[in-house]
N, C-alpha and C positions, 0 to 999 in steps of 0.2 A: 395219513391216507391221501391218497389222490384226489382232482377238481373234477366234478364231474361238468359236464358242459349241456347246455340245449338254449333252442330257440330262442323259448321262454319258459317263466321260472311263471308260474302264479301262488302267492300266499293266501291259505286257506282253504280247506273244504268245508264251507259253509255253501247255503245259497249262491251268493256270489261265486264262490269258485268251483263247484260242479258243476254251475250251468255255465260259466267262461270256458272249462274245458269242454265244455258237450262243441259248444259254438266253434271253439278254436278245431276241434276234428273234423267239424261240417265243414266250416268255410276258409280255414288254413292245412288241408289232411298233410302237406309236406312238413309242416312245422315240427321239430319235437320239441315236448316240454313235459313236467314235471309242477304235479301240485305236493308241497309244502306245508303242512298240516301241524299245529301244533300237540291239537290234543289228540288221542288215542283212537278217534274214530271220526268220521264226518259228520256235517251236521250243525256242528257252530253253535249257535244261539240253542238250538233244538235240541242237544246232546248234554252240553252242562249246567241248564236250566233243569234242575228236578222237582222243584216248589210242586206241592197236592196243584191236579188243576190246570197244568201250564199248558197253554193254549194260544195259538194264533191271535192278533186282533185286528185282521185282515182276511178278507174271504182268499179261499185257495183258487175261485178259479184265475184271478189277478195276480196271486200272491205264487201261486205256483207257474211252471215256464210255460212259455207258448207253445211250448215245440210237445209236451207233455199231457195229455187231459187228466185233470182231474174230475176223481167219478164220485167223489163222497158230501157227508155236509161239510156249507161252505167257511163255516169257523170250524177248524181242527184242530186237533190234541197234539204235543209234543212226538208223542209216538207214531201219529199217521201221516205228518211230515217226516219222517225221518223214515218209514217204510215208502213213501212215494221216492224220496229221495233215494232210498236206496236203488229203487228201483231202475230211476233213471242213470244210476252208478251201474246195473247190471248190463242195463239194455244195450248199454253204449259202449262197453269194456271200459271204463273209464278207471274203473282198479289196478290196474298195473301200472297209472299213472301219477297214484298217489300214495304220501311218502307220511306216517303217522312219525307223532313226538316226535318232530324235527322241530327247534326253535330258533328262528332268527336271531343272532346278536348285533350283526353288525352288516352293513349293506355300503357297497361302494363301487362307486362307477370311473372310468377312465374315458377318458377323451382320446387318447393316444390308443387303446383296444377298442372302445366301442362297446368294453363290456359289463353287466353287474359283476362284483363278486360278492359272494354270500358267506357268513361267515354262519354254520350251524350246529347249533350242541342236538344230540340225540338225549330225548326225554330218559329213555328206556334205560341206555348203557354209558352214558355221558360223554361218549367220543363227540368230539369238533370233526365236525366236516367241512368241506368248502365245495362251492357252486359257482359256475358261469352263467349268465345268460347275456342275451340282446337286450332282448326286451324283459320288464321287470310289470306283471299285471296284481295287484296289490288291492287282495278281496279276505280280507282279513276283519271286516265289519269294522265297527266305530266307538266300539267299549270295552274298557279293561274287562276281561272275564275273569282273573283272578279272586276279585272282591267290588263291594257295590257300594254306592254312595252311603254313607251314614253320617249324619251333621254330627257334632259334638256339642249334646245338651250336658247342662250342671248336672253333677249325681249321678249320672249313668251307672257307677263302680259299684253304687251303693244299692242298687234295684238287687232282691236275693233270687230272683228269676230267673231264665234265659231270655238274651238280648240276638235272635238270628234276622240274618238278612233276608231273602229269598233267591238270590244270587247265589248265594254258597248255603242250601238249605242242608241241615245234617240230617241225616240216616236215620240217628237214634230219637230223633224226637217224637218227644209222644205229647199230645192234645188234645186227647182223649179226656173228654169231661172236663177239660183243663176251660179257666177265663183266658181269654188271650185277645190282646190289643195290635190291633194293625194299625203301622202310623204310615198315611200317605193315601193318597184318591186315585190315581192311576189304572192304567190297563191290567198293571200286578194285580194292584186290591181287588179290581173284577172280578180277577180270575181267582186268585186264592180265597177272599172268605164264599164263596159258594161251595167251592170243594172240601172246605174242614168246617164249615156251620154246622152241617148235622150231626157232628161226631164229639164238637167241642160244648162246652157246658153254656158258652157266649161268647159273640166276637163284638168288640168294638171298636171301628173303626174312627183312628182319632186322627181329622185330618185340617191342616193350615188354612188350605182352601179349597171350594169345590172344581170337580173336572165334570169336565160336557160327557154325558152317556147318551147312548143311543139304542133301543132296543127292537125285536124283531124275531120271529122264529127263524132259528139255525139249519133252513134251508131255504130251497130257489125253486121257487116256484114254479117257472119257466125252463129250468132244469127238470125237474120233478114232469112237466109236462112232456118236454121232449121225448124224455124214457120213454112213459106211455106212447108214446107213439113209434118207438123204435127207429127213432134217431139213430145214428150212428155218434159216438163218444167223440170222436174228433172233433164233431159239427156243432156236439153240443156245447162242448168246452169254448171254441171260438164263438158262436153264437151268444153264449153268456157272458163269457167274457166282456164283448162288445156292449150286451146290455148295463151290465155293471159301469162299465167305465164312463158309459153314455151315463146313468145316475149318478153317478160321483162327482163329473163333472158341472152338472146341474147347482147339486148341493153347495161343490164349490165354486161355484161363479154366486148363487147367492147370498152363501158365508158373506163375502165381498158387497156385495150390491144390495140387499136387505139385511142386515144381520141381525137386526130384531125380530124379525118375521122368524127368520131359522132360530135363532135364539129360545122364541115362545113354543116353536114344534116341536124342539129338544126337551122343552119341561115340560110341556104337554103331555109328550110321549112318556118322559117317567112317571108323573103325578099318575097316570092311568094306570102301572101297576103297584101304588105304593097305599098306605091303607087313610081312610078319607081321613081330612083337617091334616094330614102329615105334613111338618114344619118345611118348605121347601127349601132354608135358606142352605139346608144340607147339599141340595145339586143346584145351585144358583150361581156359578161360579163369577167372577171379576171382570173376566176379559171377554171378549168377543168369541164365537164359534170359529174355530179352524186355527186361532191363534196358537193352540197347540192343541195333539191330536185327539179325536173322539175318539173314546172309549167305548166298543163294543162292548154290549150286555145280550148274550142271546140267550133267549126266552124268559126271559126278564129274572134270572136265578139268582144275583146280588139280592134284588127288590124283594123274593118271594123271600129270602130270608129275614131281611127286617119285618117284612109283614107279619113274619111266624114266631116275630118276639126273640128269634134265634140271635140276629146283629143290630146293633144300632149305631149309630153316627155321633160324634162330635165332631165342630166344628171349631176348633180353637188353636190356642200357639199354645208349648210346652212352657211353662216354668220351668220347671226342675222334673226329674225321676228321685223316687224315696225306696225305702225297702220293698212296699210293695207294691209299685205301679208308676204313676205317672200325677204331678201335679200340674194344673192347668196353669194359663195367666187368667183365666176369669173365675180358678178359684173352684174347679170342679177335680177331686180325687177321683181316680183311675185307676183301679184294683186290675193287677192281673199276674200269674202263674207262668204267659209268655208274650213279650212282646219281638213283633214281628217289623223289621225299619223299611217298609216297601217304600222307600225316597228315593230309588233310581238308582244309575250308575254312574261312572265317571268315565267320561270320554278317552278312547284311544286314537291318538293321532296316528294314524298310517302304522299302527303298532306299535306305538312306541318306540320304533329302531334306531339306531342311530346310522343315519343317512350321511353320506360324502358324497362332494361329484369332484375330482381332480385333487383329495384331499383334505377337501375344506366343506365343513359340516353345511348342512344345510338346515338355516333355519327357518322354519315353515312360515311364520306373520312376514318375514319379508320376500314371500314369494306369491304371485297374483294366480290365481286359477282359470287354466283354460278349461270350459263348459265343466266345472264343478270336479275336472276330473284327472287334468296335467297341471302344472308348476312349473310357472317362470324359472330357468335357468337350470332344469333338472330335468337329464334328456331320458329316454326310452324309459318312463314308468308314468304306470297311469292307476289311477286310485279310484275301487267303486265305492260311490256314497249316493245310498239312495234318496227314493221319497219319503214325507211325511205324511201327504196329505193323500197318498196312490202309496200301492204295497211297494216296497222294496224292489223284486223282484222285477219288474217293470222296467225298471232305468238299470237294473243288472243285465237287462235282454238286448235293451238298447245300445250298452257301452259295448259289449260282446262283439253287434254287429261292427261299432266305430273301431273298435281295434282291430277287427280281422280286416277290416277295410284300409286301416292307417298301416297294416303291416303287409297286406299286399302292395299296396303304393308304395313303399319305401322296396320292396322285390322290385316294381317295377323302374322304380328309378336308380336301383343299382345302389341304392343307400342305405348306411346303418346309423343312423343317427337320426333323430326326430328330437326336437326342444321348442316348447314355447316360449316366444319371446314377444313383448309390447312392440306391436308397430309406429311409425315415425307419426301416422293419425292419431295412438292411443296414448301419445306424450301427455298429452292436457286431461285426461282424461280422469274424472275423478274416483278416489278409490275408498273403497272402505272395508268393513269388516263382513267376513266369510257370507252371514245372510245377516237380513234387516231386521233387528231385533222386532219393529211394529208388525214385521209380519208374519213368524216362527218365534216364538221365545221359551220354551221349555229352561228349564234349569240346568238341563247339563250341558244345553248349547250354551247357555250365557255362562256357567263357570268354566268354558275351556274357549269360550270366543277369542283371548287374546292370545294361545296355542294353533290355531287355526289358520291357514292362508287365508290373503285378501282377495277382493271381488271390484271389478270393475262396475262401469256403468251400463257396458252394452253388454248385449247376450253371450258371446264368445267369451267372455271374463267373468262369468260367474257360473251360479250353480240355481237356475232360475227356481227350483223346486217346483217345476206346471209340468207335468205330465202329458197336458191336453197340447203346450206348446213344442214340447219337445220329442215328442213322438215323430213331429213332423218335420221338427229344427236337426235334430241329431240324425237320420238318414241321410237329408238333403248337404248337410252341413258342409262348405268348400273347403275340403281338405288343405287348398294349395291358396289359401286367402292371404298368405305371411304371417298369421299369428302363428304355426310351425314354420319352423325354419329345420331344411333337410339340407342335411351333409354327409 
């Protein structure tokens, strides 16, 4: 079959790459390009996430685009992200522009073209296709979606149960009056044991150590006010918007600057809906508030289940699994029928592809990152990787604008080549690993930290993770400073 050609190629229809194409129609309409999709429908995280339950744990009026209002409550379900999302698929024609069960194998750029080539199997019918592009915009998120983290405890083989992820949840399971063990404290656990507590006979959540919750009725108050007043949805969404991010920014500035203070509101907050004398050391967690992310609890549905006898908490390291559960290290048995491994995923770099520029692979730890989102020596692509501590979406809106802006400047200077490269000031300059483990350290950043490109010391070389900074650094940002070099 023949190479088909465009502007630019973007991989994925997730977040990322339906709001990259909305932006790229708004503010490049000459551009053609073609989104790249691997799975069967858009949606991303939202589509082949089916766990009981699955749910945002980021409000939507943040989490969703700016250019978009959303009108509903502000934690939502798998399914009314992927009907907003459709929506902004319909509104925009953005459907003819995108291309299901196309799988990337193989990505390579030329010096002498200027151009990507793409090497693509089709899901469906297994033909290889091939692709041209300029520019290469690479919104494919940041975890294998295949399958999900699971450690390798002694005995596993030996448990006569089901051992399911939530990543790859199956169809036929049934929980029904079933005991069933969820190992892991995360935004998962949230979210799943409230959604099968009432149906299952007990959940027990058996976890290493505790995570930060935060709880709150799952709406906006200030939203909720507007309505009544007959707002207009536009105004209401930017006006909330704003509020939100003006609070988050607060919270996170005194993560930082009092952590004990916020530390104490955080367990304050749960102790309030948990039942009196309740052992806290279950949400006590180790580290500092923000050091990895809070977990929404809205309307306190985890907490109302323990209260109701329905789940309970451990707090320990595994020993072993036996036939039928899980032994502790301190020596506590752990009966269950199903356990559930909510321990995360494993990171995908840039998708796993295998990348060439002129031949020669490119390997990511020896390439330094310009603003968290280009790579020394690796011309025309650019990678979205969001927030942690601000939704995702956010720094997806942001990068949107910086591309349509980096590739109208290269129109306007007659050039097709764009590469970051260290200027002759950032010789000395010291380097390190992608982010600062003191200051983000989740697990599946630090098991794929040495996969990762490095990070400078000044802002242009790294990926500063501040929202509050970068709202304002990435518009402004001087395109023509010499950290890009155009040819």
């Amino acid at each position: 079959m023949g190479t088909e050609h465009f502007d630019v190629v973007i991989v994925g229809a997730g977040i990322s790459g339906v709001g990259g194409a909305y932006h790229l129609t708004q503010q490049c309409p000459d551009k053609t390009f073609v989104v790249l999709e691997k799975l069967e429908s858009f949606g991303g995280t939202w589509l082949m996430h089916t766990y009981p339950g699955i749910r945002s744990d980021s409000d939507l009026y943040t989490f969703g685009y700016r250019f978009k209002p959303w009108t509903s409550a502000p934690i939502a379900t798998a399914g009314e992200i992927l009907k907003y999302m459709g929506e902004v698929i319909d509104e925009n024609h953005l459907g003819e522009h995108i291309r299901y069960r196309h799988v990337i194998t193989d990505a390579s750029f030329s010096r002498e073209t200027d151009l990507w080539t793409l090497t693509v199997q089709r899901g469906d019918t297994g033909d290889t296709l091939h692709f041209t592009c300029n520019f290469l915009w690479m919104c494919q998120g940041y975890y294998q979606q295949e399958q999900g983290y699971t450690p390798e405890w002694p005995g596993m083989d030996r448990f006569a149960g089901r051992i399911v992820h939530p990543q790859t949840w199956p169809d036929d399971l049934d929980y029904h009056g079933k005991n069933v063990m969820v190992i892991g404290s995360g935004a998962t656990t949230a979210t799943l044991v409230p959604a099968i507590a009432g149906e299952c006979n007990h959940v027990t959540v058996l976890q290493r150590s505790p995570t930060y919750f935060w709880t709150g009725r799952n709406a906006n108050e200030v939203a909720d006010m507007l309505r009544e007043l007959e707002i207009d949805e536009a105004w209401i969404h930017e006006i909330v918007r704003r509020k939100v991010l003006h609070d988050q920014q607060m919270v996170t500035k005194l993560a930082f600057d009092e952590p004990e203070l916020i530390r104490q509101e955080l367990l304050n907050n749960v102790q309030a809906h948990l039942p009196e004398g309740y052992d806290m050391k279950h949400f006590t967690p180790r580290y500092r508030p923000w050091q990895q992310r809070l977990a929404f609890v809205p309307d306190g549905d985890l907490f109302a289940g323990i209260t109701a006898g329905k789940a309970s908490m451990v707090t320990d390291e595994i020993e072993e699994f036996n036939e039928t559960g899980v032994l502790t290290k301190g020596g506590e048995q752990i009966d269950a029928d199903i356990i559930v491994t909510a321990t995360g995923f494993n990171m995908s770099i840039l998708g796993d592809i295998p990348f060439r520029v002129d031949g020669e692979p490119v390997v990511w730890p020896h390439t330094v990152t310009y603003r968290g989102m280009m790579f020394t020596g690796v011309p025309n692509m650019l990678w979205v990787f969001g927030y942690f501590r601000a939704s995702w979406t956010l720094r997806a809106d942001l990068i949107s604008d910086l591309v349509c802006r980096l590739l109208n400047l290269m129109d306007a200077k007659g050039v097709h080549r764009v590469t970051p490269e260290l200027r002759p000031e950032d010789a000395e300059m010291p380097i390190g690993s992608w982010i600062d483990p003191d200051n983000f350290n989740p697990g599946y950043i630090m098991r794929s930290l040495h996969l990762l490109p490095q990070r400078g010391d000044k802002p242009e070389w790294q990926h500063t993770q501040d929202y509050w900074f970068e709202k304002d650094a990435l518009p402004n940002a001087d395109l023509e400073d010499g950290c890009l070099v155009f040819e």
